[in-house]
KEDRENKE-908943 format. One line per field, with one value per residue (C-alpha): residue in one letter; x, y, z; chain. Coordinates in steps of 0.25 Angstrom, whole numbers, plus 5000, padded with zeros to 4 digits. Layout:
# KEDRENKE-908943
res c(a / ...) .
px c(X / ...) .
py c(Y / ...) .
pz c(Z / ...) .
chain c(A / ...) .
//
This chain:
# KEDRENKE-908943
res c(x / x / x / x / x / x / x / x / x / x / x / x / x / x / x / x / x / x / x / x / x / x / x / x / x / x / x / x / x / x / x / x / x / x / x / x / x / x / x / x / x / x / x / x / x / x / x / x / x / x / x / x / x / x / x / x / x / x / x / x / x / x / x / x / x / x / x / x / x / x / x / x / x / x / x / x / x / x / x / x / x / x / x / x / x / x / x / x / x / x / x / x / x / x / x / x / x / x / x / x / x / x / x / x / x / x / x / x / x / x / x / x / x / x / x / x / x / x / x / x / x / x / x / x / x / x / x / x / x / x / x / x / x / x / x / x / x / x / x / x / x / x / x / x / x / x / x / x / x / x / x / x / x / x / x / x / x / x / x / x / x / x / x / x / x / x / x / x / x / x / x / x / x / x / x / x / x / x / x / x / x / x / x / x / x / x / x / x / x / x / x / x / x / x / x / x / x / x / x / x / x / x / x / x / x / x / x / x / x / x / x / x / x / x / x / x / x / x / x / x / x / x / x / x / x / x / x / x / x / x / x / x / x / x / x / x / x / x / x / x / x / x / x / x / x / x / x / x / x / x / x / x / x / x / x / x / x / x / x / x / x / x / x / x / x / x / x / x / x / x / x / x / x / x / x / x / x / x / x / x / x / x / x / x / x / x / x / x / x / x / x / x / x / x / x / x / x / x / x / x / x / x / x / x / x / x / x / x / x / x) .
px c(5199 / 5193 / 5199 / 5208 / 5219 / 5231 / 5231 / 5235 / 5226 / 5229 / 5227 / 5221 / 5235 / 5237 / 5247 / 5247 / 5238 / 5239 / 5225 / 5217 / 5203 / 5193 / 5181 / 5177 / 5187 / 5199 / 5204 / 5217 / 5228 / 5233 / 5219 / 5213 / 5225 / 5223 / 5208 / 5208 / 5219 / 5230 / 5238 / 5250 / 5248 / 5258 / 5269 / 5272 / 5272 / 5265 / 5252 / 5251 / 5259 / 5255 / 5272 / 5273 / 5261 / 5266 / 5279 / 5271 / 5263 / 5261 / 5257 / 5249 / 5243 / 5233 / 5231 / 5227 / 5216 / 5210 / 5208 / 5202 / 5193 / 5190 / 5191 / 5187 / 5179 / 5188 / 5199 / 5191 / 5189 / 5181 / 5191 / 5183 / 5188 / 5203 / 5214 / 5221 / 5236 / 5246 / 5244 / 5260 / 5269 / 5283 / 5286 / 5300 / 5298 / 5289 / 5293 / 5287 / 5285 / 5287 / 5281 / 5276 / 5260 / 5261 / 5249 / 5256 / 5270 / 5262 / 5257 / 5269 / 5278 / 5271 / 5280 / 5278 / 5280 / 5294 / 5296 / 5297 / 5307 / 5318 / 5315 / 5313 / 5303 / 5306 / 5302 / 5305 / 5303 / 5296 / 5298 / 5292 / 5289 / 5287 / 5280 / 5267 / 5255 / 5242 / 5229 / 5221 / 5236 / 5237 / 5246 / 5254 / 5261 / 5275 / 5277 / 5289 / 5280 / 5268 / 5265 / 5262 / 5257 / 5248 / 5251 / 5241 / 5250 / 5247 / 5256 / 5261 / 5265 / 5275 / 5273 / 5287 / 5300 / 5303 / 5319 / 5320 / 5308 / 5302 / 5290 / 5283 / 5283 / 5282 / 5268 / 5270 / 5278 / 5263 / 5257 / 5248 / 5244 / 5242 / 5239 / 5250 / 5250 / 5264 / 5263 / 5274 / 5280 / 5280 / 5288 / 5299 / 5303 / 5311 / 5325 / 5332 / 5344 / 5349 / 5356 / 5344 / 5332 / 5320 / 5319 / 5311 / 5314 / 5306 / 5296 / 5292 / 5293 / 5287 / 5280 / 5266 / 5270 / 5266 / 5251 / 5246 / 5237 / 5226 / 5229 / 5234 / 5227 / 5234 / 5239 / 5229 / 5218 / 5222 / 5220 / 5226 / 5236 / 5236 / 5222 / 5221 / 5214 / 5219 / 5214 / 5219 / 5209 / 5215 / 5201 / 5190 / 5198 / 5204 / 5217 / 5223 / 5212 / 5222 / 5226 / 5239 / 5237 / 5245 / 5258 / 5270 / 5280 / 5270 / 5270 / 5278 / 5288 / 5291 / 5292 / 5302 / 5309 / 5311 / 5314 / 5327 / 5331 / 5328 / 5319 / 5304 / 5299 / 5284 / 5278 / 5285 / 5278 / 5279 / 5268 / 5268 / 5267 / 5254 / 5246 / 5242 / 5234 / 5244 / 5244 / 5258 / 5252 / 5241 / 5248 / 5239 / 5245 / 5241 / 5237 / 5231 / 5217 / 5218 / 5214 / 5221 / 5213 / 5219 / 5209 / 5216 / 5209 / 5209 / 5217 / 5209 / 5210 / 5220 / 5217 / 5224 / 5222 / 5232 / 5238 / 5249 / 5262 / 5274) .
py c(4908 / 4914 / 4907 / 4915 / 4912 / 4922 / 4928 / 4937 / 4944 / 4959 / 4971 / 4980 / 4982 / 4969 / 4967 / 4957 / 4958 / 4950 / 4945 / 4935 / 4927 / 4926 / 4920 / 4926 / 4940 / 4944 / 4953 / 4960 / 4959 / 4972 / 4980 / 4970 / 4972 / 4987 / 4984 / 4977 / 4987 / 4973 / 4981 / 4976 / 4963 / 4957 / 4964 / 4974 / 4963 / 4966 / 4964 / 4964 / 4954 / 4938 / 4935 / 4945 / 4940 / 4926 / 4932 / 4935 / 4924 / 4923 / 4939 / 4937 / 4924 / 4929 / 4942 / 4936 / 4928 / 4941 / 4948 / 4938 / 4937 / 4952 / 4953 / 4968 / 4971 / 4982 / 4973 / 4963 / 4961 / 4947 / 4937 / 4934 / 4946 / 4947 / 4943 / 4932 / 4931 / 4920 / 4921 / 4921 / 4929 / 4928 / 4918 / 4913 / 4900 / 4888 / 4874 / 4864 / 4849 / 4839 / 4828 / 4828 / 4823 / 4808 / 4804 / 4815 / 4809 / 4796 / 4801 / 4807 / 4794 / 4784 / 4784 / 4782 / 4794 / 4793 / 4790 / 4805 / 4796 / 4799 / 4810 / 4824 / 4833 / 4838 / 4853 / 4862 / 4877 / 4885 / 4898 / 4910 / 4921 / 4913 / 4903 / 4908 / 4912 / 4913 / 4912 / 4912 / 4915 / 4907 / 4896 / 4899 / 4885 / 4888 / 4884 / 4878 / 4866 / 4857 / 4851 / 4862 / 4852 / 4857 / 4853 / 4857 / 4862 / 4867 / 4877 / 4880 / 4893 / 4896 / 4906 / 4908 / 4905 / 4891 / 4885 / 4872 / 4869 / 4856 / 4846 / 4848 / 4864 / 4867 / 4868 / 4881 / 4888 / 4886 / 4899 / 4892 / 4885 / 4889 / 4881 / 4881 / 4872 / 4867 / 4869 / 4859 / 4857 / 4842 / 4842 / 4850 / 4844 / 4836 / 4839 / 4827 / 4839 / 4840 / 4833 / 4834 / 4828 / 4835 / 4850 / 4857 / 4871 / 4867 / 4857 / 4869 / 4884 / 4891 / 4904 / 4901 / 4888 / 4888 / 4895 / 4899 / 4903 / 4906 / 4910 / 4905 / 4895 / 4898 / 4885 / 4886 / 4885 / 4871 / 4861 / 4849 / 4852 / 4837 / 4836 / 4848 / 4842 / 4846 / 4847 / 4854 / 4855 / 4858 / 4865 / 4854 / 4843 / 4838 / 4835 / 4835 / 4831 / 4826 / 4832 / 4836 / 4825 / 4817 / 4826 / 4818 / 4828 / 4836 / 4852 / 4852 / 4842 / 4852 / 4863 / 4857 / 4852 / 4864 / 4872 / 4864 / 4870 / 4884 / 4894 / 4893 / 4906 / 4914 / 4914 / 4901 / 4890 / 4876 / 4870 / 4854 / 4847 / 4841 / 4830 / 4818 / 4825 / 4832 / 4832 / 4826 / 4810 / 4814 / 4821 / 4833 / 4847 / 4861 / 4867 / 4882 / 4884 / 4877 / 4880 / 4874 / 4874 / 4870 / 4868 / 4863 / 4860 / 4875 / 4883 / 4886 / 4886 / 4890 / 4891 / 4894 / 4895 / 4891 / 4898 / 4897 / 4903 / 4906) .
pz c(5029 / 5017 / 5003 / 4994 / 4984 / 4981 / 4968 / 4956 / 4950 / 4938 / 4941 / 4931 / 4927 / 4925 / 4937 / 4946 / 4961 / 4973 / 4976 / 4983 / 4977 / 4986 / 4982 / 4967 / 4972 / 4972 / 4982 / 4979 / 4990 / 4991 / 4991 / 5000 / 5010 / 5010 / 5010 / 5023 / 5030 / 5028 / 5018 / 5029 / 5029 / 5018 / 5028 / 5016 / 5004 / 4991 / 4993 / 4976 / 4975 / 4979 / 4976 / 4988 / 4995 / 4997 / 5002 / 5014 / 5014 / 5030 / 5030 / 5017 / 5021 / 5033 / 5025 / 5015 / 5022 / 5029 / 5016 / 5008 / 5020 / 5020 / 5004 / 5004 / 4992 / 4986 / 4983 / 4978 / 4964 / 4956 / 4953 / 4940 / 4930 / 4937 / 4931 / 4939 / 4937 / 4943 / 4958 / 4958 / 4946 / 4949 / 4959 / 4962 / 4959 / 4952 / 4958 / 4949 / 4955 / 4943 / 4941 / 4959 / 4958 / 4956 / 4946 / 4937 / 4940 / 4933 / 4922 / 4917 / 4919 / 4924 / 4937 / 4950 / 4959 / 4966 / 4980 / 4987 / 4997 / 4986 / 4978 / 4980 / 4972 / 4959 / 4952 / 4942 / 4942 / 4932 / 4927 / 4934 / 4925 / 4912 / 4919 / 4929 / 4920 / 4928 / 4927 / 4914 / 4907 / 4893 / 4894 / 4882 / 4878 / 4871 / 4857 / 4861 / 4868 / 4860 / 4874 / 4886 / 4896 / 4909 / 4925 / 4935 / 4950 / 4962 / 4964 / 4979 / 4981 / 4993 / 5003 / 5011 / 5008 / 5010 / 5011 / 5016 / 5020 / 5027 / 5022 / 5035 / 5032 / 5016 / 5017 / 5026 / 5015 / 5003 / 5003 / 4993 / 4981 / 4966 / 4953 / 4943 / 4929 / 4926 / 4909 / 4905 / 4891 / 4889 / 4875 / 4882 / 4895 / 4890 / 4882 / 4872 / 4867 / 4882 / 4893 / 4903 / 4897 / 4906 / 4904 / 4915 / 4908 / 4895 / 4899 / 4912 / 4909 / 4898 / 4898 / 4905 / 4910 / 4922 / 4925 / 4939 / 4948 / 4949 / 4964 / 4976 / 4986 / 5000 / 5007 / 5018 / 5009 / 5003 / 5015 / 5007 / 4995 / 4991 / 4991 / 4976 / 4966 / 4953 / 4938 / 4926 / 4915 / 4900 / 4893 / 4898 / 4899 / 4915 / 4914 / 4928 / 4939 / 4951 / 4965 / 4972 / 4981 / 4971 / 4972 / 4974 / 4984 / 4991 / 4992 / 5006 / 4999 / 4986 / 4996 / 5005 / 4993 / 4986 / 4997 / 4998 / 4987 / 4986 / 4993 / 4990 / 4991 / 4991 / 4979 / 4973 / 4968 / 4968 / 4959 / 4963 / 4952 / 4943 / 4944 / 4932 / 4919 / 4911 / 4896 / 4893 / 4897 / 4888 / 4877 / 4879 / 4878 / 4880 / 4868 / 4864 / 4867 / 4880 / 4893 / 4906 / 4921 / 4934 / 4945 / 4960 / 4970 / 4981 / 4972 / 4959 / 4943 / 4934 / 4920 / 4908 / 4893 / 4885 / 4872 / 4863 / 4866 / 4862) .
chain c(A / A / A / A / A / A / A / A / A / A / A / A / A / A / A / A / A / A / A / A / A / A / A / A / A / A / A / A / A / A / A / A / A / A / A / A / A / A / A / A / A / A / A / A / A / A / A / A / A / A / A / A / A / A / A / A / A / A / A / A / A / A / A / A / A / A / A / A / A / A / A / A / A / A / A / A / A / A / A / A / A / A / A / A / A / A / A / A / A / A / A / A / A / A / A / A / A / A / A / A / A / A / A / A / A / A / A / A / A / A / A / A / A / A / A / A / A / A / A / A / A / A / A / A / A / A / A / A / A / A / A / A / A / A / A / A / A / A / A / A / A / A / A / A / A / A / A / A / A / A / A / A / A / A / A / A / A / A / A / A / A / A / A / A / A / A / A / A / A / A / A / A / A / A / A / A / A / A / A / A / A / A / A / A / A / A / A / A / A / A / A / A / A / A / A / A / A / A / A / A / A / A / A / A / A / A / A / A / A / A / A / A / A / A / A / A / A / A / A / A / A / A / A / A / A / A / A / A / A / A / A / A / A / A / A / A / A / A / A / A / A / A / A / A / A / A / A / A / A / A / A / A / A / A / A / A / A / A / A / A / A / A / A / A / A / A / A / A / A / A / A / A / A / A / A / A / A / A / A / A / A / A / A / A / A / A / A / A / A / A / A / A / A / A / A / A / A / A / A / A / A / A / A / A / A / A / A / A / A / A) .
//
């Protein structure tokens, strides 16, 4: 199989386009489709659109393959010069595992993983709209905050609806995998002036708190998800330098979890928590005139630079 990752990418509009990297190109979807006489092959879905593309993701899946094999040159394009926006814009949902990789867990408490025999998972969600900013977008840190912190995540994206679900088949429900920094508010999650103490809300979503992308490695690609090594530099410095196999509840466990409990569906995300190396142990924040890069292991690199906000 030829490797290629789902993306967005602007038009010269500025509008978002379905696209898929291969090698140093990008090869728009929707051209490349009607390139290779495959216009049909989504069964009518948007072949703009990747939110429409995962919600045929067993059509899109094998037609995808063929045309990054074929990758006809007039719907390619250099990936160096395009504007790559966040592989997904308006997903129904961000599921946020807390506190699930285990040297993390450590370094914020001083705890010992608890036993998966008694407990469950635990998530927040996040904010769409407010939220996703993709790659090369500024981080803009609120004024309301003095200590933005970064959490590097692989992101799985789902590619059918999932109700319900069984361990022993979440995994057939991942269209794929993305990269996603959980931006955190350390001096608001927690509230002294109200009867609950822990403030998700606050300490969570924020305009640009949560930065995407750069694309999407389809499941097939990654032979062992808990084998990703993961590092998240702030300008030179390595800050996180771990792997997924330290997550606690495993992908097929969060699926099955929260398909429990509401229906998952394509396009949704469920980033799976960070490993040990962010800044609140340290007392390092973010600050303006930073640059944060997320590398993991067969997915790729998100960078952003980071500006003052609002």
């Amino acid at each position: 199989m030829t490797e290629y990752f789902l993306l967005n990418y602007a038009d010269e509009q500025g509008a978002p386009r379905a696209g898929i990297k291969v090698g140093d190109k990008i090869v728009d979807i929707e051209k490349g489709l009607a390139a290779t006489g495959k216009s049909a092959a989504l069964g009518g879905a948007d072949a703009r659109s990747t939110m429409a593309i995962l919600g045929v993701w067993d059509k899109a899946e094998p037609a995808l393959e063929a045309l990054a094999a074929a990758a006809p040159a007039g719907a390619s394009q250099p990936l160096s010069g395009a504007k790559l926006m966040a592989p997904l814009l308006y997903p129904s949902g961000i599921f946020c595992a807390a506190a699930n990789f285990t040297d993390h867990m450590r370094e914020m408490s001083g705890r010992e993983p608890p036993d998966k025999t008694k407990t469950r998972p635990y998530f927040f969600p996040k904010t769409i709209a407010h939220s996703i900013i993709g790659p090369e977008d500024s981080i803009r840190l609120p004024k309301v905050s003095q200590q933005v912190d970064w959490e590097a995540e692989v992101g799985v994206v789902i590619g059918k609806p999932a109700r319900n679900v069984s361990q022993a088949d979440a995994m057939n429900y991942v269209a794929g995998y993305t990269i996603m920094n959980d931006l955190s508010l350390r001096d608001l999650g927690h509230r002294t002036d109200w009867n609950f103490r822990v403030d998700w809300f606050q300490h969570k979503c924020f305009d640009g708190s949560a930065p995407l992308g750069p694309w999407i490695a389809p499941a097939k690609s990654i032979k062992d998800p808990y084998k990703l090594a993961m590092k998240l530099w702030v300008n030179k410095d390595l800050m996180q330098d771990s792997s997924t196999s330290f997550m606690h509840f495993d992908i097929a466990e969060q699926i099955s979890y929260l398909s429990e409990r509401l229906t998952l569906r394509p396009g949704d995300i469920i980033s799976t928590g960070t490993p040990s190396g962010v800044g609140r142990p340290r007392g390092i924040f973010l600050k303006p005139g930073d640059e944060v890069t997320i590398e993991v292991e067969g997915i790729g690199r998100l960078h952003n630079p980071v500006i003052q906000g609002e």
